[in-house]
N, CA, C and O atoms as CSV, one atom per row, in Angstrom:
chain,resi,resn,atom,element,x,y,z
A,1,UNK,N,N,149.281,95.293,115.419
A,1,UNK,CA,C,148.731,95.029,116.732
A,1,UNK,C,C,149.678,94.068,117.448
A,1,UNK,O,O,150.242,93.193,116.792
A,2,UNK,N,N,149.898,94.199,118.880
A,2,UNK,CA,C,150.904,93.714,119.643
A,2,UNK,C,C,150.398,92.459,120.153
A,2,UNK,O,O,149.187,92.453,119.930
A,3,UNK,N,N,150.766,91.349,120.757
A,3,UNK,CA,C,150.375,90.323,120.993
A,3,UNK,C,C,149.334,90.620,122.089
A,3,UNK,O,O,148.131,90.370,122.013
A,4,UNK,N,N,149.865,91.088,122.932
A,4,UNK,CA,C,148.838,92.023,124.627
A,4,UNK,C,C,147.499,92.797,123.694
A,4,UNK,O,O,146.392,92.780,124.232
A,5,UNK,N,N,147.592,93.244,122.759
A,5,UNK,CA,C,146.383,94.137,122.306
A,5,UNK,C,C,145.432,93.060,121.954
A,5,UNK,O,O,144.271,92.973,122.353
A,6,UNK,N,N,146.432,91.756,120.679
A,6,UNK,CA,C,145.757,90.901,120.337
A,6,UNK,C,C,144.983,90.472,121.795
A,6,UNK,O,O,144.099,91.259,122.135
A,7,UNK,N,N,145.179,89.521,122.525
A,7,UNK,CA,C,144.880,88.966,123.383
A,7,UNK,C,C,143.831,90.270,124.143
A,7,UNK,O,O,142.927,90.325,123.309
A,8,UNK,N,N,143.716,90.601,124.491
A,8,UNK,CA,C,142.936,91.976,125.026
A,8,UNK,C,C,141.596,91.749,124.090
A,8,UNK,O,O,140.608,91.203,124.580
A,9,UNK,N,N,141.614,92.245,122.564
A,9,UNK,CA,C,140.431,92.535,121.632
A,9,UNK,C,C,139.877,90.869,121.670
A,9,UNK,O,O,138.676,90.850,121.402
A,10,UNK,N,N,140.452,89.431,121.939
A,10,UNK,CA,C,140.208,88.618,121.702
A,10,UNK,C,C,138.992,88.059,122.865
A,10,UNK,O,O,137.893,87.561,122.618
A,11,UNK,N,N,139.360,88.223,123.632
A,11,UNK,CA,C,138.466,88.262,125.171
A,11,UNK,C,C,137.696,89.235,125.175
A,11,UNK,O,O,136.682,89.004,125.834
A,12,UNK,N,N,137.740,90.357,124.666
A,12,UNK,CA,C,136.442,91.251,124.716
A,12,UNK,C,C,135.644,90.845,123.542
A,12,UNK,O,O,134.499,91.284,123.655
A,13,UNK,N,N,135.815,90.199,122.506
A,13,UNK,CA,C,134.480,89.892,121.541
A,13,UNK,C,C,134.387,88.622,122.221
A,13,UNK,O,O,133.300,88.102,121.970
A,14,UNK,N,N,135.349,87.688,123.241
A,14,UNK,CA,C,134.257,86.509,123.852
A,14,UNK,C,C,133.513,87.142,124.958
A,14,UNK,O,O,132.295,87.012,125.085
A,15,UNK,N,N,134.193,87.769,125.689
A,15,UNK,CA,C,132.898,88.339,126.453
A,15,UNK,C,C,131.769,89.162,125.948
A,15,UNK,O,O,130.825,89.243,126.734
A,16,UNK,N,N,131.635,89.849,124.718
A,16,UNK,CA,C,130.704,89.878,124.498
A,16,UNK,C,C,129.682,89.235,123.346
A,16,UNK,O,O,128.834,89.810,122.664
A,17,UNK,N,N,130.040,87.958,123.379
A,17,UNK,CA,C,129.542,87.038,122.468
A,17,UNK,C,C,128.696,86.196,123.735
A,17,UNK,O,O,127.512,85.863,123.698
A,18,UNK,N,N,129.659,85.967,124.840
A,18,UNK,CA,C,128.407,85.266,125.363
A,18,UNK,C,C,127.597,86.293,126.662
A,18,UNK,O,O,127.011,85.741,127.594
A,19,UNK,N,N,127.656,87.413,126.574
A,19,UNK,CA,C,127.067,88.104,127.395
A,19,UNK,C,C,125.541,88.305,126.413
A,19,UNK,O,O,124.383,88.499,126.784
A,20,UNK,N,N,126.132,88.163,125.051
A,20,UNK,CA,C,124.522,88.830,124.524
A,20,UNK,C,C,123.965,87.797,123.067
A,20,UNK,O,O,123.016,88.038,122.322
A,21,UNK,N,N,124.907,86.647,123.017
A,21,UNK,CA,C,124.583,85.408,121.691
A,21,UNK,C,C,123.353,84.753,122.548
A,21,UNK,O,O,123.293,84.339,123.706
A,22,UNK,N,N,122.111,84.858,121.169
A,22,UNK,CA,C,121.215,84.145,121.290
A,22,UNK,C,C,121.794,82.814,121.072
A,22,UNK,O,O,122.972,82.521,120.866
A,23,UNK,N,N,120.347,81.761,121.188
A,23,UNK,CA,C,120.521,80.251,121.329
A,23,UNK,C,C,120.143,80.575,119.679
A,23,UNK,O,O,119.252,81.266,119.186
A,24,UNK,N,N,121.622,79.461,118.839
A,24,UNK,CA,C,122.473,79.248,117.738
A,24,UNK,C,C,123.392,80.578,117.194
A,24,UNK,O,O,123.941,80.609,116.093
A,25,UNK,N,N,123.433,81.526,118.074
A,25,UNK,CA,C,124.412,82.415,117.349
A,25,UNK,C,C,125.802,82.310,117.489
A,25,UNK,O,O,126.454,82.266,118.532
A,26,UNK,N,N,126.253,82.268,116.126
A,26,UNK,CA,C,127.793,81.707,116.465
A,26,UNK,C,C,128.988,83.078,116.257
A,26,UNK,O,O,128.466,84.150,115.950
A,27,UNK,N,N,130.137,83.071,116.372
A,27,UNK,CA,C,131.275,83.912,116.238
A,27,UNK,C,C,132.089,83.381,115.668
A,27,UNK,O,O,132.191,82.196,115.987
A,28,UNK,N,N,133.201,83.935,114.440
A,28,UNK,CA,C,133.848,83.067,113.912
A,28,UNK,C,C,135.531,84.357,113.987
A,28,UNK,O,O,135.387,85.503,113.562
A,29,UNK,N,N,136.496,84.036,114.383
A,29,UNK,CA,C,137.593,85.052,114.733
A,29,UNK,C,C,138.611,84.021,113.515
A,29,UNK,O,O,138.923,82.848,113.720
A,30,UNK,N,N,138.938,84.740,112.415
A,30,UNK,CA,C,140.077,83.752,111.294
A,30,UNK,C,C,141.262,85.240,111.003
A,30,UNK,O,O,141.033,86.445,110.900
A,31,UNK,N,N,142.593,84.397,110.943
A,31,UNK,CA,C,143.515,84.703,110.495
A,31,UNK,C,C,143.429,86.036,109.665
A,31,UNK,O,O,142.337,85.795,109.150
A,32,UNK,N,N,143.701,86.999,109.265
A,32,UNK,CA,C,143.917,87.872,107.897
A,32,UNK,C,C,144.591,86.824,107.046
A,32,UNK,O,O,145.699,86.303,107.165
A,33,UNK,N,N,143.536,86.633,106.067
A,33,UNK,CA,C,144.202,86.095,104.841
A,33,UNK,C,C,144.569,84.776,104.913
A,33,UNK,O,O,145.347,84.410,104.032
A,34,UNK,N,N,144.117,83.712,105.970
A,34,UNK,CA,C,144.120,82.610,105.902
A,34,UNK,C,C,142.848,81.944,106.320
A,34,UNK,O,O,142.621,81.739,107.513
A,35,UNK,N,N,142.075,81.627,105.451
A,35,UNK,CA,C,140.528,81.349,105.629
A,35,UNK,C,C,140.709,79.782,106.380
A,35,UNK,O,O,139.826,79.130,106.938
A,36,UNK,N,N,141.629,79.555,106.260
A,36,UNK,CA,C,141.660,77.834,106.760
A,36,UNK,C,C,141.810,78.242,108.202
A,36,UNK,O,O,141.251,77.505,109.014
A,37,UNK,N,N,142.562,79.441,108.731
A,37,UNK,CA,C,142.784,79.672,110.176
A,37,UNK,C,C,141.942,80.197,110.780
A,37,UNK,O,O,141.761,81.398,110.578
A,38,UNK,N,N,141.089,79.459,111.778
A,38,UNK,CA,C,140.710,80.188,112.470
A,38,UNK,C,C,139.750,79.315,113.504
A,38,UNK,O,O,139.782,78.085,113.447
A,39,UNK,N,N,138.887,80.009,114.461
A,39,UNK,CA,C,138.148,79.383,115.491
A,39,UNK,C,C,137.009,80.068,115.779
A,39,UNK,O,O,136.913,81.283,115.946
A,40,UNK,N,N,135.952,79.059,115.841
A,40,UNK,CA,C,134.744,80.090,115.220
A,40,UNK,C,C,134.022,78.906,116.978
A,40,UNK,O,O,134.300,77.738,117.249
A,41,UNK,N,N,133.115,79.885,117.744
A,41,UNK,CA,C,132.017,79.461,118.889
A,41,UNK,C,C,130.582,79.603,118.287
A,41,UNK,O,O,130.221,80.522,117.551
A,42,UNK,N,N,129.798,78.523,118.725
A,42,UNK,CA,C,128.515,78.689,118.205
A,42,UNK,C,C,127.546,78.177,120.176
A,42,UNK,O,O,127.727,77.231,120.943
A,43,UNK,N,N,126.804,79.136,120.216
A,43,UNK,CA,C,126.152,78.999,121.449
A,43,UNK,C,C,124.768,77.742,120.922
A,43,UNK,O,O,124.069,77.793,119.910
A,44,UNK,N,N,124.758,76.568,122.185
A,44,UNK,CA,C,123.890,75.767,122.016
A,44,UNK,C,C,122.919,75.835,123.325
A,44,UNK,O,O,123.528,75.582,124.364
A,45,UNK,N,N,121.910,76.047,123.441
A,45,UNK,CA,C,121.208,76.188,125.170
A,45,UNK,C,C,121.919,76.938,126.081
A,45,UNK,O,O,122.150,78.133,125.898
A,46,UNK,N,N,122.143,76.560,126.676
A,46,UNK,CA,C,123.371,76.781,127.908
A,46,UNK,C,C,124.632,76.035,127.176
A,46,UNK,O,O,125.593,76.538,127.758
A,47,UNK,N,N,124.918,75.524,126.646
A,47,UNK,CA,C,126.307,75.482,126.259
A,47,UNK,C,C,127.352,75.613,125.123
A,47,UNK,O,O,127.076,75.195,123.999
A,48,UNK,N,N,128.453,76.142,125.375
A,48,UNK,CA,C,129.054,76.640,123.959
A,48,UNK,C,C,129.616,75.328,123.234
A,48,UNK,O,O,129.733,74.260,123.834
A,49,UNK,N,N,130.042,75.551,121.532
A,49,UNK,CA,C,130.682,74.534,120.981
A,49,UNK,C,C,131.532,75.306,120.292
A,49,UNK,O,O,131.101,76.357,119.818
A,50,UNK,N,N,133.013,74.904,120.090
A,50,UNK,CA,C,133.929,75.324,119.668
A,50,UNK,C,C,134.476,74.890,118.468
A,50,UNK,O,O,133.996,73.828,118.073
A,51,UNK,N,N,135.323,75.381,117.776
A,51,UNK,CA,C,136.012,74.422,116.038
A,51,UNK,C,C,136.695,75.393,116.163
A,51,UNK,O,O,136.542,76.613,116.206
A,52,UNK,N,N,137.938,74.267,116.249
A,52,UNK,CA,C,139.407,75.437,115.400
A,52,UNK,C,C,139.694,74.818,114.149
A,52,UNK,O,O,139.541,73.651,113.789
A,53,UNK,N,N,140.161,75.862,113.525
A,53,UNK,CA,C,140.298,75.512,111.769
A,53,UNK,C,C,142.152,74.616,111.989
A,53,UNK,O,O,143.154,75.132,112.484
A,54,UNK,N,N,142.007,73.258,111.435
A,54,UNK,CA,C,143.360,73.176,111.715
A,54,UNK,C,C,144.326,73.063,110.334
A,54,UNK,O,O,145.467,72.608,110.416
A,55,UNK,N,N,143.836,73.455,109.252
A,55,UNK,CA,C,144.583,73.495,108.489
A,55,UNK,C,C,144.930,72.171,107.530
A,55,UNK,O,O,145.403,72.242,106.396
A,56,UNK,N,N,144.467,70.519,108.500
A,56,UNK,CA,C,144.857,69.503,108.165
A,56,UNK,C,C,144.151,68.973,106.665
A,56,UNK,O,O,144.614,68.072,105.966
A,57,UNK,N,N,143.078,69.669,106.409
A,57,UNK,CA,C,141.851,68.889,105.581
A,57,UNK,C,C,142.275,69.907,104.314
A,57,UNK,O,O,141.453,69.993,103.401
A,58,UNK,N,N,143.589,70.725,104.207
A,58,UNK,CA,C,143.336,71.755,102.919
A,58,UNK,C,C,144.808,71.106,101.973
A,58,UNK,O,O,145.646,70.246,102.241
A,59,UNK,N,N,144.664,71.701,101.194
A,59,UNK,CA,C,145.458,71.311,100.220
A,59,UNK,C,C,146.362,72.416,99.835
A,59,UNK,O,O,145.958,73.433,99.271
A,60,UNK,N,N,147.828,72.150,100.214
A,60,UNK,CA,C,148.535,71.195,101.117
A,60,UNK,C,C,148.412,71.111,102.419
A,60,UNK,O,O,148.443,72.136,103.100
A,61,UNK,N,N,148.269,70.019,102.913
A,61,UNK,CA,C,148.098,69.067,104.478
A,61,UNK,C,C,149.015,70.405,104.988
A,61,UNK,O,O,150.092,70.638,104.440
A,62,UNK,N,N,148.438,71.359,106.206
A,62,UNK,CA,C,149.654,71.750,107.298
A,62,UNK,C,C,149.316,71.569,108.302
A,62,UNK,O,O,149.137,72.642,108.879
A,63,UNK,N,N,149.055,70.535,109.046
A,63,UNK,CA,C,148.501,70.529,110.242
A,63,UNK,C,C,148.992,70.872,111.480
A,63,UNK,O,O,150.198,71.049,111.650
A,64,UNK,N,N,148.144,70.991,112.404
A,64,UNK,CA,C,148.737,72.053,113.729
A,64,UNK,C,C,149.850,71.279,114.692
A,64,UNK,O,O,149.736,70.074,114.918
A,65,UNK,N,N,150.957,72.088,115.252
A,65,UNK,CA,C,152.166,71.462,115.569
A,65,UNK,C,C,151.203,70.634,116.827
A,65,UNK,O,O,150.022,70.660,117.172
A,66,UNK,N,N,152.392,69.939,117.246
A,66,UNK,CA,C,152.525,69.030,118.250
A,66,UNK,C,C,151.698,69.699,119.552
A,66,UNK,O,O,150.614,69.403,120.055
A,67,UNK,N,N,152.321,70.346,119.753
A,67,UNK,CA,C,151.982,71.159,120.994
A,67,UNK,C,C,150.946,72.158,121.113
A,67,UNK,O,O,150.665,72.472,122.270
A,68,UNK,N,N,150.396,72.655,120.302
A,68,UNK,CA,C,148.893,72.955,119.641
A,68,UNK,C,C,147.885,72.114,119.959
A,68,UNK,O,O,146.986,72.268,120.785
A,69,UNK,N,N,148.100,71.258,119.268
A,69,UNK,CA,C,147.018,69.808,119.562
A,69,UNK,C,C,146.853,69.539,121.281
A,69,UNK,O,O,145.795,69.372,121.888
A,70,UNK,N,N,148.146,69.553,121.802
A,70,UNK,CA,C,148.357,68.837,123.026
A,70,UNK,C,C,147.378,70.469,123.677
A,70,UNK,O,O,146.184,70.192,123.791
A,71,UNK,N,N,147.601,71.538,123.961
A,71,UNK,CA,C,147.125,72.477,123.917
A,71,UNK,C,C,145.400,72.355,124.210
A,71,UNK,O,O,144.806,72.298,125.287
A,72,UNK,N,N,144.921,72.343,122.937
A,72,UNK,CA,C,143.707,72.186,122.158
A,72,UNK,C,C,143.085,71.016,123.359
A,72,UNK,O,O,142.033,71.152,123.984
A,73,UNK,N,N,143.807,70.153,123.441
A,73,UNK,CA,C,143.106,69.144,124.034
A,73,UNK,C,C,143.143,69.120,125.822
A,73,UNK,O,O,143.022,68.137,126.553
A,74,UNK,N,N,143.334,70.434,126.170
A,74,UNK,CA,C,143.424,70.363,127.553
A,74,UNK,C,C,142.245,71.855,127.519
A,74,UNK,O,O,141.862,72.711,128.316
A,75,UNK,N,N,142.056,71.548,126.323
A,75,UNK,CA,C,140.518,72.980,126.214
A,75,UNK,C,C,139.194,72.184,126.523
A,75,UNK,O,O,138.169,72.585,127.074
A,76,UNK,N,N,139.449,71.167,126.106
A,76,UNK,CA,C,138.425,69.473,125.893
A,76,UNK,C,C,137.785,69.487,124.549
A,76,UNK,O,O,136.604,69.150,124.470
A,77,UNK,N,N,138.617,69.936,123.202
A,77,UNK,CA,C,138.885,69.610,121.905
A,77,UNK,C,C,139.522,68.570,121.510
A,77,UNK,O,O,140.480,68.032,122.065
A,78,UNK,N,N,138.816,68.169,120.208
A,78,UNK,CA,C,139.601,66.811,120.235
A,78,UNK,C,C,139.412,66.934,118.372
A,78,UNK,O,O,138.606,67.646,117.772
A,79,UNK,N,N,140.267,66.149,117.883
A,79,UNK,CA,C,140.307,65.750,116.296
A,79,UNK,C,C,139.164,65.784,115.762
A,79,UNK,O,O,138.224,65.249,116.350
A,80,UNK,N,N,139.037,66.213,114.929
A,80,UNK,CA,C,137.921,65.810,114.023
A,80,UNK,C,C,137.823,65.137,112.720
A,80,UNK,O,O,138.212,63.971,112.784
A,81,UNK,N,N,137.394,65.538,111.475
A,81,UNK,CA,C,137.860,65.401,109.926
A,81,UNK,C,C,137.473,66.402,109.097
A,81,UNK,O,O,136.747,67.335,109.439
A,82,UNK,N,N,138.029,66.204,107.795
A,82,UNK,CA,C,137.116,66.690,106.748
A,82,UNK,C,C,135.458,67.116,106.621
A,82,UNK,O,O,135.001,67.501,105.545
């Protein structure tokens, strides 16, 4: 799958996650084959909550580059922990 397809199938399961997610149903979209990767939405009332998997809390430490983070945080994500 091409990056354009990726991006395409990625926006159509968010649009239809929040066109039809009850209040606590969540979505979780991870890597093939990397269970640490990934970013999963869980619907709260009217508003969504987000978690990206960053890799930092597994063994071995790979945490997300520089510019990822910086990224992440103009989503209004922020650090978390273990």
């Amino acid at each position: 799958m091409n990056s354009t397809d990726r991006v395409a199938f990625y926006e159509t399961m968010l649009d239809t996650f929040l066109a039809k997610a009850k209040d606590g149903g969540y979505i979780v979209l991870e890597v093939v084959g990397g269970a640490d990767e990934y970013v999963q939405y869980r619907r709260c009332g009217d508003r969504i909550l987000g978690e990206v998997g960053s890799r930092q809390w597994a063994d071995p430490e790979r945490p997300l580059p520089a510019s990822a983070v910086d990224g992440l945080a103009l989503l209004g994500f922020s650090g978390g922990g273990p």
